[in-house]
C-alpha positions as CSV (number, residue, x, y, z in Angstrom):
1,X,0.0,0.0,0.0
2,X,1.4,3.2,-0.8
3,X,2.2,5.8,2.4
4,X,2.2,9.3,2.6
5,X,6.1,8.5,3.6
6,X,6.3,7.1,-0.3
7,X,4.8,10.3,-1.9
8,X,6.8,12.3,0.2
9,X,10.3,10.6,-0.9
10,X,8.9,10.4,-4.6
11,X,8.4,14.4,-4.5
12,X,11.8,14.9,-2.4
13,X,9.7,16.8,0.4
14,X,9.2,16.2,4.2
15,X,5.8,14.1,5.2
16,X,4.3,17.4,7.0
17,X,4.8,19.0,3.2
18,X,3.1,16.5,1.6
19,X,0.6,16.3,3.8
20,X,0.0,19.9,3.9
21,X,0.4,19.9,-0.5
22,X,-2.8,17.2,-0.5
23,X,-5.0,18.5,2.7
24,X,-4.2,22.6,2.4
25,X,-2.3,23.3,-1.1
26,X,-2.7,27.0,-0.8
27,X,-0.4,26.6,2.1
28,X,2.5,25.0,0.0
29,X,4.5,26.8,-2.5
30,X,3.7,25.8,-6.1
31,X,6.5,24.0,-7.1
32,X,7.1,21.8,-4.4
33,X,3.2,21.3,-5.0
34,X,3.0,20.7,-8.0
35,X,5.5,18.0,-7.2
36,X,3.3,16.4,-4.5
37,X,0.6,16.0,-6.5
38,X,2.1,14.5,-9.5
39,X,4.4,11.8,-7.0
40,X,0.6,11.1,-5.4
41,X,-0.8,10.8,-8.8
42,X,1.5,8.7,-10.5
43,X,2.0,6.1,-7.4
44,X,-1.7,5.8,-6.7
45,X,-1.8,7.6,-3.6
46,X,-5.3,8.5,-1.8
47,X,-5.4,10.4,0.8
48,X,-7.7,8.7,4.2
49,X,-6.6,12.4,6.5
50,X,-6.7,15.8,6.6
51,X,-9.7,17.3,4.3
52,X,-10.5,14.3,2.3
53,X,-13.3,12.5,1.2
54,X,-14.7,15.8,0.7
55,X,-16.9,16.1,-3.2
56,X,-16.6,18.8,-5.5
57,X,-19.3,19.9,-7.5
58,X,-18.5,20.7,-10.7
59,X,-20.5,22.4,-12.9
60,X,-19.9,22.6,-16.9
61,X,-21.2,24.4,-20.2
62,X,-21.0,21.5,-22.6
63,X,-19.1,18.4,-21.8
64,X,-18.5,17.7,-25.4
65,X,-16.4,20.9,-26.0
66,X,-12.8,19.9,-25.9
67,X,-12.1,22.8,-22.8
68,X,-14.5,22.3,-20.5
69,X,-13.5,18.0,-20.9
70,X,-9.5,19.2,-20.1
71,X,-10.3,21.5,-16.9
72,X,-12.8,18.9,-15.8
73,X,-9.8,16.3,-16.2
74,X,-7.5,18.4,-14.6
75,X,-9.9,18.8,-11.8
76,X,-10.8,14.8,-11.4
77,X,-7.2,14.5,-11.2
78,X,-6.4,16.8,-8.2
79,X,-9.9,16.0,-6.5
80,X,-7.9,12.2,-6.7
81,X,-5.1,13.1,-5.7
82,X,-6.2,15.0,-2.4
83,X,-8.5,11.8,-1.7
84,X,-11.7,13.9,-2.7
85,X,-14.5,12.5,-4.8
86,X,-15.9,15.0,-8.5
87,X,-19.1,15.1,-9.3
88,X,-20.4,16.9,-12.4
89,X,-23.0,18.6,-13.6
90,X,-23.4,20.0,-17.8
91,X,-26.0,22.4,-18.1
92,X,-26.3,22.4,-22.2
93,X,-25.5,25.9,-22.4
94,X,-28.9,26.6,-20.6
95,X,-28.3,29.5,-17.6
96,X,-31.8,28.5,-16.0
97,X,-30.2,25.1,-15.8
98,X,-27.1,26.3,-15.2
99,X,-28.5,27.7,-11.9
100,X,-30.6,24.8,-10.8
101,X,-28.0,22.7,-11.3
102,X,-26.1,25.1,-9.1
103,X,-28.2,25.3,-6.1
104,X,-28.7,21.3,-6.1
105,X,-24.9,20.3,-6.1
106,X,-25.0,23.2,-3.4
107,X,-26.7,21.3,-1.1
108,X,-24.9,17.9,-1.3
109,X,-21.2,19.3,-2.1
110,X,-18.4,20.7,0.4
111,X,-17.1,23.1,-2.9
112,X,-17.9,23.8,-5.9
113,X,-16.2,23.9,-8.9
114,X,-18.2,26.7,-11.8
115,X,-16.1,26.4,-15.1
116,X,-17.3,29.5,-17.4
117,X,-21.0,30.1,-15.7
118,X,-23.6,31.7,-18.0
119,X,-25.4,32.7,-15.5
120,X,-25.4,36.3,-14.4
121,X,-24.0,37.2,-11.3
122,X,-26.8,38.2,-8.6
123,X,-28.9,34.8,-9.8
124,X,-25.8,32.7,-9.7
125,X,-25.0,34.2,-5.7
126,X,-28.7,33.6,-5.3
127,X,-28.5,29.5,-6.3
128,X,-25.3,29.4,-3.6
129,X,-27.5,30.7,-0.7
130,X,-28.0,27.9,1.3
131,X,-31.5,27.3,1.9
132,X,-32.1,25.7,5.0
133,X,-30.9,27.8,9.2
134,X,-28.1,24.7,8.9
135,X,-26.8,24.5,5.9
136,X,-23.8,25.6,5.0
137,X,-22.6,27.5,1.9
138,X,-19.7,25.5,-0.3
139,X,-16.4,26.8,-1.0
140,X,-16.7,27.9,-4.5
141,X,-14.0,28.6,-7.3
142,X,-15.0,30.1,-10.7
143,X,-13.0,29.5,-13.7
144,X,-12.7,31.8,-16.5
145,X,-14.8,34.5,-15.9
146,X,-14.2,37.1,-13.4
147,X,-17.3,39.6,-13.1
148,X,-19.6,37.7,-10.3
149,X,-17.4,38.5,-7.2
150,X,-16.1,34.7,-6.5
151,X,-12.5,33.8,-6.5
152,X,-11.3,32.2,-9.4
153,X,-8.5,31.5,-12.3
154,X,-9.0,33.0,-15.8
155,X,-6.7,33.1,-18.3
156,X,-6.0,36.1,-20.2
157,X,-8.3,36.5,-23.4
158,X,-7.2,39.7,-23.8
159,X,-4.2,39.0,-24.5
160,X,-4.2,36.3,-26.4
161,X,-6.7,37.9,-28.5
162,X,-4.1,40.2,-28.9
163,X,-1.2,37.9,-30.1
164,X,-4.0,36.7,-32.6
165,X,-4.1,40.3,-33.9
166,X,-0.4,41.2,-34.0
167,X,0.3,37.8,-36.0
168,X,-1.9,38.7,-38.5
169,X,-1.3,42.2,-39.0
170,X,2.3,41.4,-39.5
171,X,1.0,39.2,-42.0
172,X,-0.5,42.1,-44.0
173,X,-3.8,41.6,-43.2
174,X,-5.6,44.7,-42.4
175,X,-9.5,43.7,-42.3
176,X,-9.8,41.0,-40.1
177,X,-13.2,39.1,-38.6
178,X,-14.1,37.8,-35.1
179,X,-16.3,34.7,-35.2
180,X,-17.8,35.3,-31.7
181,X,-18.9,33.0,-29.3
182,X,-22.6,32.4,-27.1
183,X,-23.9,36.0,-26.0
184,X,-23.7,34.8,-22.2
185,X,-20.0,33.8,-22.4
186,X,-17.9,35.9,-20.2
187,X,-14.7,34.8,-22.2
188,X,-16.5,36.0,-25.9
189,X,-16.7,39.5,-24.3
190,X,-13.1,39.6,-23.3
191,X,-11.7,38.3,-26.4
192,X,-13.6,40.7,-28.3
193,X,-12.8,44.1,-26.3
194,X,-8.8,42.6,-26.9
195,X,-9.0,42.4,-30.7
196,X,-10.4,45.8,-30.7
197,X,-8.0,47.4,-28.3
198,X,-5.1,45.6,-30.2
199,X,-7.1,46.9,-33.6
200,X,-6.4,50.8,-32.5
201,X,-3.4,50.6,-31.0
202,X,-2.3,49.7,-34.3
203,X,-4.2,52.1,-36.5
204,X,-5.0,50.6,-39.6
205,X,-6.8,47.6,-38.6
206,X,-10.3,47.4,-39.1
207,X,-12.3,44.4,-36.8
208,X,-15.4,43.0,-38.6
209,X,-17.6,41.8,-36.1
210,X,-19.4,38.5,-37.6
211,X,-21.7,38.0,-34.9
212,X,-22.4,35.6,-32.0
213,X,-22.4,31.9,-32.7
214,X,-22.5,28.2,-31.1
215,X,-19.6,27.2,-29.4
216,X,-19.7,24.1,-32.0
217,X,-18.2,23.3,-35.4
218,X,-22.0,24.0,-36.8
219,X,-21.3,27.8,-35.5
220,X,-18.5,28.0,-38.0
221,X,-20.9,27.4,-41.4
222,X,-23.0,30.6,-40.8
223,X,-19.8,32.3,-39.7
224,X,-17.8,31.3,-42.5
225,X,-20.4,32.3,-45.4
226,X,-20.7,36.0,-43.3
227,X,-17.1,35.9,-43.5
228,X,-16.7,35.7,-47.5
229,X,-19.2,38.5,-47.7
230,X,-17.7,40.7,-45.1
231,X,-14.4,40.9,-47.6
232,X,-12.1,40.4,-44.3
233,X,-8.9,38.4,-45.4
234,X,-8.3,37.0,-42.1
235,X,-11.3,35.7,-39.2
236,X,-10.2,35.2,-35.3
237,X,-12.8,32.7,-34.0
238,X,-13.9,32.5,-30.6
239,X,-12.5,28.7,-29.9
240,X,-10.8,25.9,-31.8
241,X,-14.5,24.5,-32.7
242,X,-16.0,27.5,-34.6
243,X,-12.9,27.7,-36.4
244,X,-12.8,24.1,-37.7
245,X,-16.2,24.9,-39.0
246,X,-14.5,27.9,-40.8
247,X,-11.9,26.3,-42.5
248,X,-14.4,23.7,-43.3
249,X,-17.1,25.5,-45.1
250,X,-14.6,27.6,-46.7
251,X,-13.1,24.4,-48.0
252,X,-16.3,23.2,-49.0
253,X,-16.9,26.9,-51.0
254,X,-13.7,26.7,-52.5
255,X,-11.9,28.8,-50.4
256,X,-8.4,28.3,-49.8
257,X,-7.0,28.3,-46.3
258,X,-4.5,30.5,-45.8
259,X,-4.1,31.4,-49.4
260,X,-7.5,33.3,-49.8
261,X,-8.1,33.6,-46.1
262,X,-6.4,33.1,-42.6
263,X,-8.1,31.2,-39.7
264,X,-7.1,31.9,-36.0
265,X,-9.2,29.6,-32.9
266,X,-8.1,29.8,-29.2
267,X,-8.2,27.0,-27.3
268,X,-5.4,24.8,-28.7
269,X,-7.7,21.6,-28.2
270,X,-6.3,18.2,-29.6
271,X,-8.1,18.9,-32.7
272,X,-6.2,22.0,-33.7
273,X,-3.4,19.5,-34.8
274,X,-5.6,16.8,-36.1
275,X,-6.4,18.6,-39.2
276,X,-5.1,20.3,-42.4
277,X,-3.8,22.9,-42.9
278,X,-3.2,22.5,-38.5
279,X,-4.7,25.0,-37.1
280,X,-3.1,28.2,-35.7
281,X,-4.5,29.3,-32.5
282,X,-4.2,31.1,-28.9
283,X,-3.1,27.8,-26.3
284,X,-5.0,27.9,-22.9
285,X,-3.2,25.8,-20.5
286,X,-6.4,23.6,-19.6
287,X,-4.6,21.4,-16.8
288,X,-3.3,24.7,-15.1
289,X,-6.8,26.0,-14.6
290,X,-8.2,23.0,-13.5
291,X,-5.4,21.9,-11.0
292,X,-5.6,25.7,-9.5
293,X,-9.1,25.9,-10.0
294,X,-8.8,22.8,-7.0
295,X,-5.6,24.5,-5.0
296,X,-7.4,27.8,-4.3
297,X,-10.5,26.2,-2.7
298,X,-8.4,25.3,-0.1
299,X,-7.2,29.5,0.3
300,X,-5.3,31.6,-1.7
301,X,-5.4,34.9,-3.2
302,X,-8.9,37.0,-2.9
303,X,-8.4,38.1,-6.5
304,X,-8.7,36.1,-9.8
305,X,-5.1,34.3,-10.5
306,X,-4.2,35.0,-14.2
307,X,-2.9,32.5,-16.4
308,X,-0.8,33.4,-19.2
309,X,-1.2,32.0,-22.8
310,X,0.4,31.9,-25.8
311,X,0.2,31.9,-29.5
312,X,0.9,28.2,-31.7
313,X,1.6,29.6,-35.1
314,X,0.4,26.6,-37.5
315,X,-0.5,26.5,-41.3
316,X,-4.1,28.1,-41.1
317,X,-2.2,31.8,-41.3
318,X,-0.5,32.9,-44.3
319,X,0.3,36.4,-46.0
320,X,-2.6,38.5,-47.1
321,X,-3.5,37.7,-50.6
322,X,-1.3,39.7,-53.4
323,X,1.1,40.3,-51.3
């Protein structure tokens, strides 16, 4: 059977670290953290002390989109590793769901786990108000959006909707789309006020704005055809999915990709490599915010932490046509 005394050599720590990494990780620095749980992991520890045997409620979007399935991974494999037990929730997309869903896991979780909530922020407080004189509210963590007054991780759209903009302007492209996302989604609004800061801090960039679509591969048809008539040589989507339908339809129009027009996603899901031309896009580190979505319900800063991302320059960019 594997000790505490075994992870603890594994991750070249002290017991009282590893114990401390597993039952209160916002007491542990990250790396030796980080170390802890990946000895625990990979040895098949579980945790019988401290917090454990605590649930997590985690609450989800759409299962079948590629980031919500990493964080929720990320998260199954922490909640393991501490000796904690997941369970999920997907609302469809559907805020009234979305908050029913809420105030049920509420009421049979210790914390909560709310990956990129759609619901708005007074009627998602509302769903975590315990009902009953002894019940107790759950620790709650939100991840990726940062306007409801929780703690949580985000990474930065802005930013990376930024990179997106500065690739392909030194590309030559000067009219460029955004493929937008669900009209609820926290992220959609962040990534679009980045493209058009980045747009007039350059000057001579004009942003198109396409619309709101479905977070799907379907979302990327009526984007796409919107896209040909806009005249925009180059479309930033608002994930990896709605840009696979891009580059799809505009395949299936006779548009070449990147010799007529460049595609951008964000996301970086498996798919984005899985296809031709591969797919250049903005790379969220899915396992970061799922393993710190875990660590700060357990303390940590007040404030959102902010993970960085970067750019994966693939072959779905090219020069702007003529040039």
């Amino acid at each position: 059977m594997v000790t505490l005394r075994d992870v603890a050599r594994a991750a070249g720590v002290s017991p009282a670290t590893a114990s401390r990494a597993l039952s209160a990780p916002g007491r542990v620095g990250a790396e030796r953290r980080e170390r802890v749980h990946e000895a625990a992991a990979r040895l098949g520890y579980r945790a019988h002390q401290g917090g454990a045997g605590r649930r997590i409620g985690v609450v989800v979007p759409d299962l079948t989109n590629p980031f919500f399935a990493g964080v929720v991974k990320a998260v199954g494999q922490r909640a393991h590793a501490r000796g904690d037990v997941m369970l999920l929730a997907d609302t469809g997309e559907d805020p009234q769901l979305e908050a029913q869903q809420v105030t049920a896991l509420a009421g049979h979780a210790d914390q909560l786990v709310l990956c990129s909530p759609r619901t708005d922020g007074p009627t998602l407080r509302t769903a975590l108000t315990p009902r009953g004189p002894g019940d107790r509210a759950p620790r709650v963590v939100v991840v990726n959006r940062d306007d409801v007054g929780l703690r949580g991780v985000v990474v930065d759209n802005r930013d990376g909707a930024t990179q997106a903009l500065r690739h392909l302007h030194a590309l030559g492209h000067r009219r460029v789309a955004y493929a937008g996302g669900p009209p609820q989604s926290w992220s959609d609004r962040e990534r679009r006020h980045g493209l058009r800061t980045a747009a007039a801090a350059h000057g001579d960039v004009e942003v198109v704005d396409l619309g709101h679509f479905p977070g799907v591969a379907a979302g990327g048809v009526p984007a796409a055809d919107l896209l040909v008539a806009s005249g925009a040589t180059a479309v930033v989507a608002h994930n990896d999915l709605i840009a696979l339908g891009v580059v799809d339809r505009l395949r299936a129009r006779g548009v070449d990709v990147p010799g007529q027009v460049s595609v951008v996603g964000f996301d970086d899901v498996p798919a984005a490599t899985q296809v031709s031309p591969a797919l250049t896009t903005v790379t969220v580190p899915l396992g970061v915010l799922g393993r710190t979505a875990v660590d700060l319900l357990d303390g940590g800063p007040e404030e959102s932490v902010l993970v960085p991302v970067s750019l994966a320059v693939r072959a779905s960019t090219g020069t702007v046509p003529g040039s």
